[in-house]
N, C-alpha and C positions, 0 to 999 in steps of 0.2 A: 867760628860758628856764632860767637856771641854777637858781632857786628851784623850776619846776615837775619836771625832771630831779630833783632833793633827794627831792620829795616820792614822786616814782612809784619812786624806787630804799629811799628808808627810810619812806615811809609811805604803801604802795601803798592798804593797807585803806582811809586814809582819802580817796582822789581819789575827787571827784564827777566823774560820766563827764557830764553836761550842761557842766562845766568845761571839762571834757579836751576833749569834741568843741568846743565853740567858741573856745579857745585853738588847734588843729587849724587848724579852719579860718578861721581872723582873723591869729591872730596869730605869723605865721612871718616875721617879719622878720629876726630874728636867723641866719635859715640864710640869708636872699638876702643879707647882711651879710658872714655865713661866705664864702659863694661866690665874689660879688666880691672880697674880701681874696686868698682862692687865685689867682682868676683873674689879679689884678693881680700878684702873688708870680712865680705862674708864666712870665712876660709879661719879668718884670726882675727874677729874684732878689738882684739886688745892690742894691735897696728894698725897704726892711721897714717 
C-alpha cells in the first residue's frame, strides 16, 4: 500500500486507473490489518 500511496502523491500522472480500481477493490488488506492493530491497542493500551 505504501508503494501505491508514493505513486498517487508523486507520480499521479502516471496511475493507470484499471490499476487503481482493482488494487481498490482486491486488495485492502492493509487497512483491515490497520484496523485490527487499533482495535486491539485500544482494548489494552499497555500492548503494542
Amino acid at each position: 500500500m505504501a508503494g501505491l500511496r508514493n505513486r498517487l502523491v508523486h507520480l499521479y500522472w502516471e496511475v493507470d486507473e484499471s490499476i487503481l480500481y482493482t488494487i481498490l477493490q482486491n486488495d485492502l488488506d492493509d487497512f483491515d490489518q490497520f484496523k485490527a492493530y487499533v482495535y486491539h491497542l485500544l482494548q489494552d493500551p499497555e500492548v503494542s
